[in-house]
C-alpha positions in Angstrom: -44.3 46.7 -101.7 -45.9 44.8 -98.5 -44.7 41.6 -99.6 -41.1 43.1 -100.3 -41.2 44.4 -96.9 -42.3 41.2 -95.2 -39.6 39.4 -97.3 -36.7 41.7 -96.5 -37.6 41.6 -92.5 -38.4 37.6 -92.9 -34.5 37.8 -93.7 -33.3 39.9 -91.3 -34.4 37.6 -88.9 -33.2 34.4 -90.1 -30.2 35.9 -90.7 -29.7 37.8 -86.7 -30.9 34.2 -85.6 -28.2 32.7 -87.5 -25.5 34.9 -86.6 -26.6 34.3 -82.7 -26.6 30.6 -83.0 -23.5 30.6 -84.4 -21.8 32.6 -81.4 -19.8 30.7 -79.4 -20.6 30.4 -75.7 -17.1 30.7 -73.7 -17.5 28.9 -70.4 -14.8 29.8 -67.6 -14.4 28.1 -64.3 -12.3 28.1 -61.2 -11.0 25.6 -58.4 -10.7 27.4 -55.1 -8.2 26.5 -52.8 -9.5 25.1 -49.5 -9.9 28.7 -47.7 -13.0 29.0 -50.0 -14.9 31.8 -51.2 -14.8 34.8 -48.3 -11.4 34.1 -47.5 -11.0 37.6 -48.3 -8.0 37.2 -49.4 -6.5 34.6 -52.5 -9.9 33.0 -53.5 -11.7 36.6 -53.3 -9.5 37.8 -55.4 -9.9 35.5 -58.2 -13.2 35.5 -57.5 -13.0 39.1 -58.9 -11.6 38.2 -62.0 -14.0 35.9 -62.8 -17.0 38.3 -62.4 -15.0 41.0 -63.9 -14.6 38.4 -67.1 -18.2 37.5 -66.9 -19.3 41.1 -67.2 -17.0 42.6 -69.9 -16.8 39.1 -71.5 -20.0 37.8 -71.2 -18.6 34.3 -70.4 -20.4 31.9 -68.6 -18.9 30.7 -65.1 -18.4 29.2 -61.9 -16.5 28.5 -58.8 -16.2 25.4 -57.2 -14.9 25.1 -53.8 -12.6 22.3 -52.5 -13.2 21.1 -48.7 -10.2 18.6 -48.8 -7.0 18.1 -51.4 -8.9 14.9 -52.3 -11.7 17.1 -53.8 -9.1 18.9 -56.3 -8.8 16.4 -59.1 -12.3 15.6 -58.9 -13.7 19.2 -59.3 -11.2 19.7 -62.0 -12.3 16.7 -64.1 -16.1 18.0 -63.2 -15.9 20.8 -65.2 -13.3 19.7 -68.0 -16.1 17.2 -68.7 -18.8 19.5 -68.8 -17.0 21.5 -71.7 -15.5 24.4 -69.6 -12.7 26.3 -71.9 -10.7 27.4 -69.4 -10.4 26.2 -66.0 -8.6 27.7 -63.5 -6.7 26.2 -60.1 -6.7 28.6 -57.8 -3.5 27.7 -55.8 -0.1 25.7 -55.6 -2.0 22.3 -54.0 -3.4 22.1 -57.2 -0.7 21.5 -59.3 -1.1 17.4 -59.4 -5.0 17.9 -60.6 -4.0 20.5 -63.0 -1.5 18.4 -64.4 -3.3 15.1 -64.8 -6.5 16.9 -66.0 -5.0 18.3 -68.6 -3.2 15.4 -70.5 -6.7 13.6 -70.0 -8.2 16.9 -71.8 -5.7 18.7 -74.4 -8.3 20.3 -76.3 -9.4 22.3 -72.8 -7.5 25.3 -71.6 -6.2 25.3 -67.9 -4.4 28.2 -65.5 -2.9 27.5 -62.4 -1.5 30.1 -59.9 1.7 30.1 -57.6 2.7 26.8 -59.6 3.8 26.1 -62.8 2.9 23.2 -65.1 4.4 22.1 -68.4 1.6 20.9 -70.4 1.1 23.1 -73.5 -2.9 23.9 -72.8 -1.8 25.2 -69.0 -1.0 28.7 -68.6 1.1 29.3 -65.0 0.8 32.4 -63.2 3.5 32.8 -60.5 3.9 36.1 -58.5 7.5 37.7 -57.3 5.5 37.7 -54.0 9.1 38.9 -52.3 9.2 42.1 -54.1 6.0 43.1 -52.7 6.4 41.5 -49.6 10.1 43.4 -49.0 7.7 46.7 -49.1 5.3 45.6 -46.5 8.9 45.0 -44.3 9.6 48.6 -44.8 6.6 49.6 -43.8 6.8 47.6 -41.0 10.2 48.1 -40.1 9.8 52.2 -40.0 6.1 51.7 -37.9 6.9 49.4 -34.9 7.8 51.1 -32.1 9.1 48.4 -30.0 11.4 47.1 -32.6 9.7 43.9 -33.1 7.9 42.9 -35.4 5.6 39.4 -36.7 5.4 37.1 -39.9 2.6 34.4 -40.0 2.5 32.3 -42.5 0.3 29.0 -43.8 1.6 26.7 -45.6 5.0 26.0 -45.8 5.9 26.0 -49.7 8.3 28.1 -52.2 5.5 30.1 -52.3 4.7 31.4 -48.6 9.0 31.3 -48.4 9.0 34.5 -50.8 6.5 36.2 -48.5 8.3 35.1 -45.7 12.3 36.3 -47.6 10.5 39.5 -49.0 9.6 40.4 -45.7 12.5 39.9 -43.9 14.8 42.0 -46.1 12.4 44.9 -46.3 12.3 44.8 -42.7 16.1 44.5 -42.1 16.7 47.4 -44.8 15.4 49.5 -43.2 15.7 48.8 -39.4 18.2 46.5 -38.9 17.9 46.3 -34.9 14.3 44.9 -35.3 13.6 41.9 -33.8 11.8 39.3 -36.6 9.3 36.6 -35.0 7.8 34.2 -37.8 5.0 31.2 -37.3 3.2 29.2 -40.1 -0.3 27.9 -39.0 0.1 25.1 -41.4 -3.2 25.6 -43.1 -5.4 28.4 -45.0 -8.5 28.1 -43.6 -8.7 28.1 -40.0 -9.0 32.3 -38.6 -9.3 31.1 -35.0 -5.1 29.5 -35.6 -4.0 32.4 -37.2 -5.2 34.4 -34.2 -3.6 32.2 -31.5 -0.2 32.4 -33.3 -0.6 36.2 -34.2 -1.7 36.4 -30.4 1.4 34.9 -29.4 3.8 37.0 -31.3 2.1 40.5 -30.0 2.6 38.6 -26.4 6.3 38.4 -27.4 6.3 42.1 -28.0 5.3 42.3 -32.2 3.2 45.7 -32.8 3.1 45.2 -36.3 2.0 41.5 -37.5 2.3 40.3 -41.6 0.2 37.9 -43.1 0.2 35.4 -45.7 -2.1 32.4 -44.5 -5.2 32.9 -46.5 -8.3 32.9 -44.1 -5.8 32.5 -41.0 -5.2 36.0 -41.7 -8.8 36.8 -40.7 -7.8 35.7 -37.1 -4.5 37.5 -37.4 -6.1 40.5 -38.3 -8.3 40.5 -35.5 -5.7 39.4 -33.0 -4.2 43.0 -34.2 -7.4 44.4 -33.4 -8.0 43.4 -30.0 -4.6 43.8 -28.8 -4.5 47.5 -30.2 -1.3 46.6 -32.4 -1.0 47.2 -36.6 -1.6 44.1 -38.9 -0.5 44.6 -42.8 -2.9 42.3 -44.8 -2.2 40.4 -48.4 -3.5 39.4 -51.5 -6.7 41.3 -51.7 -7.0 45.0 -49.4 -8.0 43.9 -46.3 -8.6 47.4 -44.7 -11.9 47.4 -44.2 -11.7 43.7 -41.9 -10.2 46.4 -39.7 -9.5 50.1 -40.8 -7.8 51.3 -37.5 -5.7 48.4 -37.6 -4.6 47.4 -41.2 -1.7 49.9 -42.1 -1.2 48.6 -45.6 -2.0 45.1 -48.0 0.0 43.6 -50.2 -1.9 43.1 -53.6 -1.0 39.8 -55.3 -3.1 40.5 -58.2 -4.8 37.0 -58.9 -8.0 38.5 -60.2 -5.9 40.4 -63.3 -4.5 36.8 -64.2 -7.6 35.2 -63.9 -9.3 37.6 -66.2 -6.4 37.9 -68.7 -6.7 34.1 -69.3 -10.9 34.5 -69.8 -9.8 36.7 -72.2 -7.1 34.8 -74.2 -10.0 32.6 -74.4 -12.3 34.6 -76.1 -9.7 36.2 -78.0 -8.2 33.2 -79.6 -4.9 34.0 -78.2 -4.8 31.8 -75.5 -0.7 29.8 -75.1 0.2 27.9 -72.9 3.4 28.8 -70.9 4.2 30.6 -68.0 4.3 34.1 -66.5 6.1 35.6 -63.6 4.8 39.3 -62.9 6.4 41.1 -60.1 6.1 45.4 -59.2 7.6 45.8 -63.2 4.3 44.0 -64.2 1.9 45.9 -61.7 1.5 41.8 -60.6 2.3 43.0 -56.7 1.8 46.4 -55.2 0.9 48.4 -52.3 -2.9 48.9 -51.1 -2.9 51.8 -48.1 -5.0 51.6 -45.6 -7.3 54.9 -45.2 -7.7 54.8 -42.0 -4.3 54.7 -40.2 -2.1 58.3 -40.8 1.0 56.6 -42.0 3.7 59.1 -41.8 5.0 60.3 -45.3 8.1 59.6 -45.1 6.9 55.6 -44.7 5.6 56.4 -47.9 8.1 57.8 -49.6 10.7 55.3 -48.6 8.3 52.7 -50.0 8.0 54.4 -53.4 11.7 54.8 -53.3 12.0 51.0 -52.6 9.4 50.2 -55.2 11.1 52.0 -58.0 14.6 50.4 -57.4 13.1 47.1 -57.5 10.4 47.9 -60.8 13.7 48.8 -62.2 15.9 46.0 -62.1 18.1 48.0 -59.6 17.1 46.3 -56.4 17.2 42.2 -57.1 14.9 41.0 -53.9 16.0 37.7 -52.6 12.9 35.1 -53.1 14.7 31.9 -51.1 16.5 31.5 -47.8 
C-alpha cells in the first residue's frame, strides 16, 4: 500500500512539473513616448494597463522609456529580440520604429497608439479624441466667466488637431461669444513651457485653460493654480495635481487598449488591424473633478452632449 502511495504521488508530481513547464510565459512590453513614466498623463496611463495585464494575466513586463526619437527604433528592436510577444509604442512618433520593427519581426505582435500601421502583426489603436474633447469645450464654455477661454497643445499632429477641433466646437456650442486662445508648446515633456504659454493665455484673460501636451500639462495645470483660474486635464484624471483647480479630465483610455492587446495575446486571439473607439466604445469620457462644485446643469448639458454624440446623432468634426 506504501509503495502504491509513493508511486501515485511520484506521478503527481512529474506530471504538475510537466504541465508547469509546458506553460507558456507571455512577455509584454511598452515604448513610452518621450514625456516618460510620471507624465501623469499618456504614458501613466498605459502604464496602467500594463500592470493591470501583469496582475490578472500574469504576463511578464516592462517599460522602456525613450529620451530622444532616435531612441525609438532601438528600444523597439531591444525587446523584439529578447522574445517580447507583444510590444507596444506608446504614441504617434513611433509609428516609423513600429513599422520597420515589425517586417524585421513577423512572428512578434506589436500595438501602436494615435497611429496606425499596416503590417498584419500590428494592432492600431486610434482615439476619436474630438468627441471627448468637444465635452471638455462645453464644460468650458458654460464655466468661464470672462468669456475666454485657453487650448494648449504639444505637438502639432492629426492627433493633437482633434483635441484642438473637439474643443473648439464644444466650446462654440455652447457659448458662441467666447473668445478661443490656442498655443502648442511643441513638445511633451517640458512642464516649465506649458506653464509659460498657459501663463500667457490667463494674462490674456483665459479662466479656464485645456490641455493636451503630455507633461506640458503639468506646468499648465499649475499655471491654473497659481493664477486662481480652472485647468481641465486629459488622458489620465489629473484632479488630484490640483483638486481646486481641475474642473474635469478628459479620459483617453490608453490603459484599456494596452491591456486588451496583453490579452489577445494570451488568448490566442490576437489580429492585426485597427481600432477607432470614441464615447460609443467608452474609448473617451469624462473624469469630474471632486473638488470643484460644477453646477448641474454643466453636467447635464454634458450628458446631453455625450449621448447625441455615443449615438451617431452628433458627428464631431476631427480636422480643421
Amino acid at each position: 500500500m506504501k509503495r502504491v502511495s509513493i508511486l501515485v504521488l511520484s506521478l503527481l508530481v512529474v506530471l504538475s512539473l510537466s504541465v508547469f513547464a509546458g506553460a507558456k510565459e507571455y512577455k509584454v512590453g511598452i515604448i513610452l513616448d518621450t514625456g516618460g513614466l510620471g507624465d501623469q498623463s499618456f504614458n501613466d496611463a498605459a502604464y496602467r494597463g500594463l500592470m493591470k495585464a501583469q496582475k490578472e494575466f500574469g504576463v511578464k513586463t516592462t517599460y522602456v522609456e525613450s529620451k530622444v526619437m532616435d531612441d525609438y527604433e532601438p528600444n523597439v528592436r531591444m525587446l523584439a529580440e529578447q522574445g517580447y510577444n507583444l510590444i507596444f509604442g506608446i504614441g504617434f512618433l513611433l509609428t516609423d520604429a513600429i513599422d520597420r520593427v515589425a517586417q524585421e519581426y513577423p512572428d512578434v505582435k506589436f500595438g501602436i497608439i494615435d497611429s496606425v500601421v499596416d503590417q498584419p502583426n500590428v494592432l492600431s489603436v486610434l482615439f476619436k479624441e474630438q468627441e471627448g474633447s468637444f465635452l471638455q469645450g462645453v464644460i468650458a464654455g458654460m464655466m468661464t466667466k470672462n468669456n475666454s477661454v485657453g487650448f494648449v497643445g504639444g505637438m502639432e499632429s492629426p492627433v493633437i488637431t482633434r483635441f484642438e477641433v473637439g474643443f473648439v466646437n464644444g466650446v462654440k456650442a455652447v457659448n458662441p461669444k467666447a473668445k478661443i486662445s490656442i498655443a502648442y508648446t511643441g513638445k511633451f515633456d517640458d512642464p516649465v513651457k506649458g506653464k509659460e504659454v498657459a501663463l500667457a493665455q490667463i494674462a490674456n484673460g483665459a479662466d479656464v485653460v485645456y490641455h493636451a501636451s503630455g507633461a506640458c500639462g503639468n506646468g499648465v495645470i499649475e499655471a491654473a493654480k497659481e493664477k486662481g483660474v480652472y485647468a481641465i486635464g486629459v488622458d489620465s484624471d489629473q484632479s488630484h495635481l490640483a483638486p481646486a483647480t481641475v474642473i474635469s479630465s478628459m479620459l483617453k483610455m490608453v490603459d484599456v487598449a494596452v491591456y486588451d492587446g496583453a490579452q489577445m495575446v494570451v488568448a490566442g486571439k490576437f489580429k492585426g488591424g485597427l481600432l477607432n473607439l470614441g464615447l460609443a466604445d467608452n474609448g473617451v469620457g469624462t473624469a469630474w473633478s471632486p473638488g470643484v462644485n460644477v453646477p448641474a446643469a454643466v453636467r447635464a448639458k454634458v450628458d446631453e452632449y455625450a449621448k447625441k454624440i455615443a449615438s451617431g446623432n452628433l458627428i464631431v468634426p476631427d480636422t480643421k
